[in-house]
LOSE-672748 format. One line per 2 residues: number of its first residue (from 1); for each residue x, y, z of N, C-alpha, C, CB. Coordinates in nm, 2 decimals. Glycine has a CB too. Layout:
<pts>
NUM> X,Y,Z,X,Y,Z,X,Y,Z,X,Y,Z  ... $
</pts>
This chain:
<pts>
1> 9.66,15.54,4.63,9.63,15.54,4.77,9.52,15.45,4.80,9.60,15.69,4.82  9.55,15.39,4.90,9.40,15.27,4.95,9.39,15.31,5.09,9.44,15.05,4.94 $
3> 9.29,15.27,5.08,9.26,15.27,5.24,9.34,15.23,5.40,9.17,15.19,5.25  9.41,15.13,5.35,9.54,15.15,5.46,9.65,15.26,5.45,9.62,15.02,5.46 $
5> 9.65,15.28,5.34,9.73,15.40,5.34,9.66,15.54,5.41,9.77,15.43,5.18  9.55,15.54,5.41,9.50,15.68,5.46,9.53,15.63,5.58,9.35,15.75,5.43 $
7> 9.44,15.52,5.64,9.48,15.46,5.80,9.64,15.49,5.84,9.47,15.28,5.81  9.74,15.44,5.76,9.84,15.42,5.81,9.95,15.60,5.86,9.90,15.31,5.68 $
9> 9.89,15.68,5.73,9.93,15.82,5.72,9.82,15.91,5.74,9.98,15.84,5.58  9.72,15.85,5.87,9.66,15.98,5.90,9.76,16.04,6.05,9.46,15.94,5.93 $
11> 9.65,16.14,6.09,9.70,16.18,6.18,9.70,16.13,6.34,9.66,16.28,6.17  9.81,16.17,6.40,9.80,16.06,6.51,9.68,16.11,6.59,9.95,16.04,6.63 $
13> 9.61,16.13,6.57,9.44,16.19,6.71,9.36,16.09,6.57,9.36,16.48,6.74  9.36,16.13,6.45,9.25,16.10,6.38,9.30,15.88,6.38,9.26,16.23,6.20 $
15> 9.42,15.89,6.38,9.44,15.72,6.37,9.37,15.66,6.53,9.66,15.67,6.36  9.38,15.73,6.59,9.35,15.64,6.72,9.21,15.68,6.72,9.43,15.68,6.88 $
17> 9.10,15.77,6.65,8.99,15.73,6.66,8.90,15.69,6.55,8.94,15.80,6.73  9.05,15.64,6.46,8.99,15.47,6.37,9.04,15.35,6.41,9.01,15.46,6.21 $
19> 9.10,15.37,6.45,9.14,15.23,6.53,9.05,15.23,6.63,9.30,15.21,6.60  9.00,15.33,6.73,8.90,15.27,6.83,8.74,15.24,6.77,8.89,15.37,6.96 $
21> 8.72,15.28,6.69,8.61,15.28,6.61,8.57,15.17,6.54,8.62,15.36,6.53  8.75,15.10,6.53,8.70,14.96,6.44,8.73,14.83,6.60,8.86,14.92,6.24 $
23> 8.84,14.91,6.70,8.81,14.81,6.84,8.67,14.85,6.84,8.91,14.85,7.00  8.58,14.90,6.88,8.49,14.91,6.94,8.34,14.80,6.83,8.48,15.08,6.98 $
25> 8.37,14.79,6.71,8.32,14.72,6.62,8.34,14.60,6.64,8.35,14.75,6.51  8.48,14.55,6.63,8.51,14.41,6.67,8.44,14.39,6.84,8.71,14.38,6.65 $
27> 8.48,14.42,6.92,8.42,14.43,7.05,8.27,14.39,7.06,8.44,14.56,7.11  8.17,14.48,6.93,8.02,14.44,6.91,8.02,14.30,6.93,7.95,14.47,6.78 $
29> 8.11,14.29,6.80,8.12,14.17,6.70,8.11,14.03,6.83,8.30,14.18,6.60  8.19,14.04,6.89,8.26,13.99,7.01,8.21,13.94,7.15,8.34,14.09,7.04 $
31> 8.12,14.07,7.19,7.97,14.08,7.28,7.88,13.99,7.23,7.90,14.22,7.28  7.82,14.04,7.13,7.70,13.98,7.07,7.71,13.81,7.05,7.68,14.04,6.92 $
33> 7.85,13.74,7.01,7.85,13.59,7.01,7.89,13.53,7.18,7.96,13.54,6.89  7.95,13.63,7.24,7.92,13.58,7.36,7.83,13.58,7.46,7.99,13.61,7.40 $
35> 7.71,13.69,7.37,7.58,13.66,7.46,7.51,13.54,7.41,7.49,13.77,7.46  7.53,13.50,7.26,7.45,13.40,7.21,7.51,13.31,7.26,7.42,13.39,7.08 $
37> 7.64,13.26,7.28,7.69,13.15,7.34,7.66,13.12,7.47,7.81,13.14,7.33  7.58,13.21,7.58,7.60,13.20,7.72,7.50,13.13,7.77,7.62,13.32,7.79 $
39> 7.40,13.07,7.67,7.30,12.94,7.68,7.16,13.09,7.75,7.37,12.75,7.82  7.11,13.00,7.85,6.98,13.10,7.93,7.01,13.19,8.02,6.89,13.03,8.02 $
41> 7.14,13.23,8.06,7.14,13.34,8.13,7.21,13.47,8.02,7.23,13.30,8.27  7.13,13.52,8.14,7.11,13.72,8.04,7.23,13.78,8.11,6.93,13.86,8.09 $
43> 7.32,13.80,8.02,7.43,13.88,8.06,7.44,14.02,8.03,7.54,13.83,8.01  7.57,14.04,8.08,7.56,14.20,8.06,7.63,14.23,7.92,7.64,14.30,8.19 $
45> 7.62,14.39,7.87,7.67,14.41,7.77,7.57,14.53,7.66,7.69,14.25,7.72  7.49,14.49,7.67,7.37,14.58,7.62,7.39,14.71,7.58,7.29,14.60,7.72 $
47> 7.39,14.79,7.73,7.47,14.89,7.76,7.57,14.93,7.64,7.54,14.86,7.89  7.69,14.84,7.62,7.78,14.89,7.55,7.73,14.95,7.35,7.91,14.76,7.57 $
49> 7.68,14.80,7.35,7.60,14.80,7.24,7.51,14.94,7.18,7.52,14.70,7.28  7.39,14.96,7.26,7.31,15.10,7.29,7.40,15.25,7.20,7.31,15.13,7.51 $
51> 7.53,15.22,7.35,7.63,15.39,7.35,7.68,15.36,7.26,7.73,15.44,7.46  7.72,15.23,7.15,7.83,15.23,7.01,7.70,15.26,6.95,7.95,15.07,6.94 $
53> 7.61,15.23,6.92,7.52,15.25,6.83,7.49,15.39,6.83,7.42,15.17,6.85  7.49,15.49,6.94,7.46,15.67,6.93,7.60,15.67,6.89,7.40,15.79,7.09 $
55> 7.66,15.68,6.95,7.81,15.70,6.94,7.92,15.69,6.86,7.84,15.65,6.99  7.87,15.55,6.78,7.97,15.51,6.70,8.00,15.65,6.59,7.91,15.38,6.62 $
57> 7.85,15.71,6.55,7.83,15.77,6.42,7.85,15.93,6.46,7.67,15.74,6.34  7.86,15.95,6.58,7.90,16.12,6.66,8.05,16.08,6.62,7.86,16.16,6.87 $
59> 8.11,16.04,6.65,8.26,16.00,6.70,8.30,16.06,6.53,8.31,15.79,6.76  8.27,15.97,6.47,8.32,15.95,6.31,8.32,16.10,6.22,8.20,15.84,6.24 $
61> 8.14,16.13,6.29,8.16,16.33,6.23,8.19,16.38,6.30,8.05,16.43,6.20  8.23,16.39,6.42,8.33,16.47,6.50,8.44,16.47,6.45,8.34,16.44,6.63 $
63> 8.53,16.33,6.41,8.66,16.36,6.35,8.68,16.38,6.25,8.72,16.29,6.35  8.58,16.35,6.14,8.54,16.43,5.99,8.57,16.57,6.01,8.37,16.41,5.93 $
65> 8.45,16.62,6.07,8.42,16.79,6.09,8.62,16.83,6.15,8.24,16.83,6.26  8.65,16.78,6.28,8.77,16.83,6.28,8.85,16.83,6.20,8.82,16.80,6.36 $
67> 8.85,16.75,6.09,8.97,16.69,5.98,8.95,16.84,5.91,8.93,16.51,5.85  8.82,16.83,5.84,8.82,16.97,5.78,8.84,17.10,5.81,8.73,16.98,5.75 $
69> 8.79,17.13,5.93,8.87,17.26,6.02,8.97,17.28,6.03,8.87,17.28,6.14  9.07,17.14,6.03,9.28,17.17,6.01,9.25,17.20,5.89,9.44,17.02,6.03 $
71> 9.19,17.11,5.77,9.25,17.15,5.68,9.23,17.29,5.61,9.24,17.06,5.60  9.08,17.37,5.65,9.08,17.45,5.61,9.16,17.60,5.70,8.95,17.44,5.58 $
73> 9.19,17.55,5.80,9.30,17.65,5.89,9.44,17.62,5.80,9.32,17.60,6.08  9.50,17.52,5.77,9.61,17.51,5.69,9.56,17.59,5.56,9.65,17.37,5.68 $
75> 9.49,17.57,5.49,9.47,17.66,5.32,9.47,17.82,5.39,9.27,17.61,5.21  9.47,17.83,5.49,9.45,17.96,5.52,9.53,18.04,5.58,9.36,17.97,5.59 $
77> 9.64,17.94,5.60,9.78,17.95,5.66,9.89,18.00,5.54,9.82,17.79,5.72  9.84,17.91,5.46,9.92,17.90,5.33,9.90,18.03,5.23,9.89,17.77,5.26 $
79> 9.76,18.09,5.22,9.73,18.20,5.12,9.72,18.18,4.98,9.83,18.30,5.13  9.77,18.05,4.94,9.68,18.06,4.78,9.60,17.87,4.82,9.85,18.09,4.57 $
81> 9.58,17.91,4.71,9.44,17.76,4.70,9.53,17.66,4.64,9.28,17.78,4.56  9.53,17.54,4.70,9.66,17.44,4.70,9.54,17.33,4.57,9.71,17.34,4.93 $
83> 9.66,17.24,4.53,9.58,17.20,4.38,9.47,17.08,4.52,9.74,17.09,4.20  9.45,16.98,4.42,9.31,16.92,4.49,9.40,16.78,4.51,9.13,16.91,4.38 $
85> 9.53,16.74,4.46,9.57,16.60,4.49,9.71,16.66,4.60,9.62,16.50,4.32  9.67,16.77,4.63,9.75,16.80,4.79,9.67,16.77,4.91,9.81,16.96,4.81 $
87> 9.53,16.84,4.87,9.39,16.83,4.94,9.33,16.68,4.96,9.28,16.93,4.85  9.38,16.60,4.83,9.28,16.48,4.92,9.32,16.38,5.02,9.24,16.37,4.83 $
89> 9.47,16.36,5.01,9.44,16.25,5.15,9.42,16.32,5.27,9.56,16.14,5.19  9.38,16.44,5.30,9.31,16.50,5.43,9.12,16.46,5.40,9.36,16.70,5.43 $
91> 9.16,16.47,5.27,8.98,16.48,5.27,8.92,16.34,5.26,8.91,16.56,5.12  9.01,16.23,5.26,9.00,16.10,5.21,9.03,16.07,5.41,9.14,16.04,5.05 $
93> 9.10,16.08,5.46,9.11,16.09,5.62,8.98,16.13,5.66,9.22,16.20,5.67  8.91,16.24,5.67,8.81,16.27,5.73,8.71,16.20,5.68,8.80,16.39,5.74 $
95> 8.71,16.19,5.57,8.55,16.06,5.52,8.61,15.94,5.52,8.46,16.07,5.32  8.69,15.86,5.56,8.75,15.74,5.58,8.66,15.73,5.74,8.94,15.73,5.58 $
97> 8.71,15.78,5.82,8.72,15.82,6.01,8.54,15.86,6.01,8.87,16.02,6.08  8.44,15.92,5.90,8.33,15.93,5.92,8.25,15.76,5.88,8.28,16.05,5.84 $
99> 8.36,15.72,5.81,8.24,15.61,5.69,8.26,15.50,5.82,8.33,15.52,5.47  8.39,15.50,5.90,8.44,15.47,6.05,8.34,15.44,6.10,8.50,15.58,6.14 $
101> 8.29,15.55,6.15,8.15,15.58,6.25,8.04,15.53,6.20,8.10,15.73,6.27  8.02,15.52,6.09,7.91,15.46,6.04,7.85,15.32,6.06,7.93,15.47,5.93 $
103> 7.99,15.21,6.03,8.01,15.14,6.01,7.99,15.04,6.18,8.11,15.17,5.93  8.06,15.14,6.27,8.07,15.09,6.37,7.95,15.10,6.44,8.16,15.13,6.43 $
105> 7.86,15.24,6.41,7.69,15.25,6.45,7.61,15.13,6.37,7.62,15.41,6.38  7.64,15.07,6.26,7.56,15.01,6.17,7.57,14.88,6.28,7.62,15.00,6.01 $
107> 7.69,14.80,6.24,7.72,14.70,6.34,7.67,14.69,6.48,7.84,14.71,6.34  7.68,14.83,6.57,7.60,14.80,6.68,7.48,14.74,6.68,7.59,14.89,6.75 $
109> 7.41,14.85,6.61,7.23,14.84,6.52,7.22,14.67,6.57,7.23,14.88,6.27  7.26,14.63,6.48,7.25,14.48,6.40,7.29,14.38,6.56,7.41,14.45,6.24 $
111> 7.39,14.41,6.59,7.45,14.30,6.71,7.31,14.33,6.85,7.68,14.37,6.77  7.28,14.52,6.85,7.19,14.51,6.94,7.07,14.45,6.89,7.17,14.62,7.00 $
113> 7.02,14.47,6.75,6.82,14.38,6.73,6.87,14.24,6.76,6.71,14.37,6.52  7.02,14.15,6.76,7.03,14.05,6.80,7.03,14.02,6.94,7.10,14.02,6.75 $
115> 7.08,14.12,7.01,7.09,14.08,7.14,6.96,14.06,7.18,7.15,14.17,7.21  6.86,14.21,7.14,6.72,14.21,7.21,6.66,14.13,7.18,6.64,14.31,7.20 $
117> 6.68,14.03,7.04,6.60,13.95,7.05,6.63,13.81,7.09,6.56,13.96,6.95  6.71,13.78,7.15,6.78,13.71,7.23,6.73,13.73,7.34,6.89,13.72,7.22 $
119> 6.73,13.82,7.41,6.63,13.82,7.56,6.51,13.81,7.54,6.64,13.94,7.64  6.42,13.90,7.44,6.27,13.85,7.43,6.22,13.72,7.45,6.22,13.87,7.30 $
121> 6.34,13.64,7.41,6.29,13.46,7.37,6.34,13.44,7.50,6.37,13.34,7.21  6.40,13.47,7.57,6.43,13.38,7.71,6.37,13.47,7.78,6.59,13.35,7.77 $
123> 6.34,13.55,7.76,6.22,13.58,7.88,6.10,13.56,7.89,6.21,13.67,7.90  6.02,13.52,7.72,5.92,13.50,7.72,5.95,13.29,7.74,5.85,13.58,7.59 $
125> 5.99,13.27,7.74,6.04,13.11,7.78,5.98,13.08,7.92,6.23,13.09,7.79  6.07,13.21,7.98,6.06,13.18,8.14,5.89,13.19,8.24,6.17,13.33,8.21 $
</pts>
């Protein structure tokens, strides 16, 4: 199993918030060179940067923590203790969709100390 495979065979709630997790990464990615490209004026964007950076890493254990609640409502559904290579690609889904969040908080991190420091110097310019 690789990692597109958990992507590809997770669940449809848990796929759409790794796919928005990795849009919202590329999007940093995306912001940040279009603020460095926009010469001396201060654009907007910041904002977005800020809320992926709290955000990114809530989102990711929010869908972790839910991953684990189905799966432990399913073992509980079922009545005996299921072997551990039935159990992992749920458990490989929910720490895939956290490492997600991480990744996408990390990235904000980085794209925002670039942004801010990108306005420090044009403002102290001015």
């Amino acid at each position: 199993m690789t990692t597109l495979d958990i992507l590809l065979n997770a669940d449809p709630a848990m796929k759409l918030m790794m796919l928005l997790l990795i849009a919202a990464s590329l999007a940093a990615v995306g912001l940040t060179v279009r603020k460095l490209m926009s010469g001396q004026t201060l654009t907007g964007g910041s904002t977005f940067l800020q809320a992926l950076r709290l955000g990114g890493p809530l989102i990711g254990l929010l869908g972790a923590a839910y991953n684990v609640l189905i799966i432990n409502i399913a073992i509980a559904n079922i009545g005996e203790q299921p072997s551990y290579p039935v159990l992992a690609p749920g458990i490989a889904e929910g720490a895939l969709l956290f490492v997600l969040g991480l990744i996408a908080g990390l990235i904000a991190v980085i794209c925002n100390w670039i942004v801010e420091a990108r306005i420090d110097r044009a403002v102290l310019r001015s």
